[in-house]
C-alpha positions, 0 to 999 in steps of 0.5 A, a space after each residue: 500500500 505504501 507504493 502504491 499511495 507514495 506520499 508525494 506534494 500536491 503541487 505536482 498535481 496542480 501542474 499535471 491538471 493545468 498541463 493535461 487540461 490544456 493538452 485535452 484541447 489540443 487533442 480534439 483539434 490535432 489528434 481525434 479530431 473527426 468526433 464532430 465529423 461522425 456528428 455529421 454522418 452518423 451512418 459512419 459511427 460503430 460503437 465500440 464495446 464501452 460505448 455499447 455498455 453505457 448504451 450511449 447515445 449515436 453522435 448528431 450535431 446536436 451532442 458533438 456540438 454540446 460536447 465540444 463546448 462542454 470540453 473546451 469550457 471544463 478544461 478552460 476551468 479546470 487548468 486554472 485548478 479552480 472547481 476542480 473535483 467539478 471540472 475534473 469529472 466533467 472534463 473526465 467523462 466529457 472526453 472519454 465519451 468524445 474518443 468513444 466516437 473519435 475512435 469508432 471506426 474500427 481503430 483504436 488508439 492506444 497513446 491514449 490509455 494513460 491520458 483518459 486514465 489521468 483524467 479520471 484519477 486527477 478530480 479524486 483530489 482536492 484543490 491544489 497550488 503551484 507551490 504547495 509542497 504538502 505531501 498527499 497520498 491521495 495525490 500518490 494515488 493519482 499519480 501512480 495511476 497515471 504511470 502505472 498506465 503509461 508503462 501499461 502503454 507499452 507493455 501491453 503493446 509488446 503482449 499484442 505483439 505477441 498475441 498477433 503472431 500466435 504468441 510466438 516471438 516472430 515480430 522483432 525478426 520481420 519486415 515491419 518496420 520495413 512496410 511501415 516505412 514503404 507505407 509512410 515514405 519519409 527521407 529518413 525512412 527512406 535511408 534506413 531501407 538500404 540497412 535492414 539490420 539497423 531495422 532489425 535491430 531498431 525492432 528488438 530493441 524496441 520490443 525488449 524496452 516494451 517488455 521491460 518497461 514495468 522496472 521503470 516503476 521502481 526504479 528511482 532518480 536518475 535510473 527512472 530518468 534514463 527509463 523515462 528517456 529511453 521511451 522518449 527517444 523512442 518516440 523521437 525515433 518513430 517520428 523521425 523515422 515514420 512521422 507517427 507521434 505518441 504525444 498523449 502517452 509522452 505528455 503523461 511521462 510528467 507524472 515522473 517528473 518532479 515538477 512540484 520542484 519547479 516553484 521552489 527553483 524559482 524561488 531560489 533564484 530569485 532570492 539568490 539575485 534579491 540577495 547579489 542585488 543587495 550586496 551590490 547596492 551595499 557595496 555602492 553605498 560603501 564606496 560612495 560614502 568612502 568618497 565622500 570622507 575622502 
């Protein structure tokens, strides 16, 4: 239980609602982005399994819209982490009913796993500051929910690959990579089709990292942060190599991060230059008064 609800400072949380929130936007603009698009045709809209259970409603033009002006507002409010309990639930339930229709057409993203989590778990705790260092299990908990999903990305990435190919270890030896950059040709791409061992080896790597992936959440310091940029590089990888991003699991990568430092640093190095600016204006009022006795 102890590592599973880690004490750890309430500012982290406030950091991690203002930078999710305002991602959330960019999400539905950039990313799923065809939620309103299945509004307006919803001959198109197969319901996954979760939206079956909840028997939600077919999207129309009419709820896309609600829920678009719905999202936008709760993140508005909720990045400022104000109302957060309220805006957090809204924003929580709000966006998973938008990438339930985003994703409806029979592909499923799974960069996505530990961002719907993070906003779920983050309305479970109170409000907080930017600089508020009270430690909180409650905030443990929320955030080892967010990394335990983030490795869970990764991992359960390597177990479909396994599953795909009748559970034998045959992926890391084919020519996926190979296809993939035929399909999405890119110059970089294009230039690593005339060394296939450096694919072959690319593949191994990668599904080795995947596999090991859970180590990185007892790793501490700066073994945690090599872990957290292996998988980083891994993604600078694939966007150069393939133009694919992960940019909702990367951006769950600061639940890692120790951001409630980022206040405290601040703070020192303004006081640190309160502190030089006073001892400069105290050795002017030095001189000035040794030349005027002289």
């Amino acid at each position: 239980m102890s590592w599973f609800t880690p004490a750890i400072a309430m500012a982290r949380i406030a950091w991690l609602r203002t930078i999710l929130y305002l991602f959330v936007i960019l999400d539905m603009h950039a990313f799923v982005r065809d939620t309103r698009d299945k509004g307006e045709h919803p001959g198109l809209y197969e319901p996954l399994l979760l939206a079956r259970l909840l028997d939600l409603p077919r999207p129309s033009v009419a709820n896309t819209t609600v829920l678009y002006v719905v999202l936008i507002v709760a993140c508005l409010i909720g990045a400022t982490n104000h109302f957060p309990r309220i805006a957090g639930w809204v924003v929580a339930a709000a966006f998973t009913w938008w990438v339930l229709i985003g994703m409806s057409d029979g592909k499923v993203d799974h960069d996505h796993l530990a961002l719907v989590i993070a906003l779920w778990v983050l309305p479970t705790v109170g409000r907080a500051t930017y600089g508020d260092q009270t430690r909180s299990e409650a905030a443990g908990w929320a955030i080892r929910c967010i990394q335990i999903c983030v490795i869970a990305t990764y991992f359960l990435s390597a177990v479909a690959k396994l599953r795909s190919a009748g559970w034998a270890l045959t992926w890391p030896g084919s020519a996926v990579l190979t296809w993939a950059i035929v399909r999405r040709p890119h110059p970089v791409g294009g230039w690593l089709l005339h060394y296939p061992w450096i694919l072959h080896v690319m593949q191994w790597v990668g599904i080795i990292g995947e596999f090991l992936s859970p180590v990185i959440l007892w790793l501490r310091g700066r073994w945690q942060l090599f872990g957290a940029l292996f998988f980083i590089g891994f993604h600078a990888a694939n966007t150069a190599i393939l133009l694919i991003h992960f940019l909702p699991t990367v951006v769950c990568w600061l639940a890692f991060a120790p951001l409630e430092r980022i206040v405290p640093w601040f703070r020192s190095r303004r006081s640190d230059r309160d502190a030089r600016e006073a001892e400069d204006q105290a050795e002017h009022g030095r001189q000035a008064e040794q030349q005027a006795g002289a």
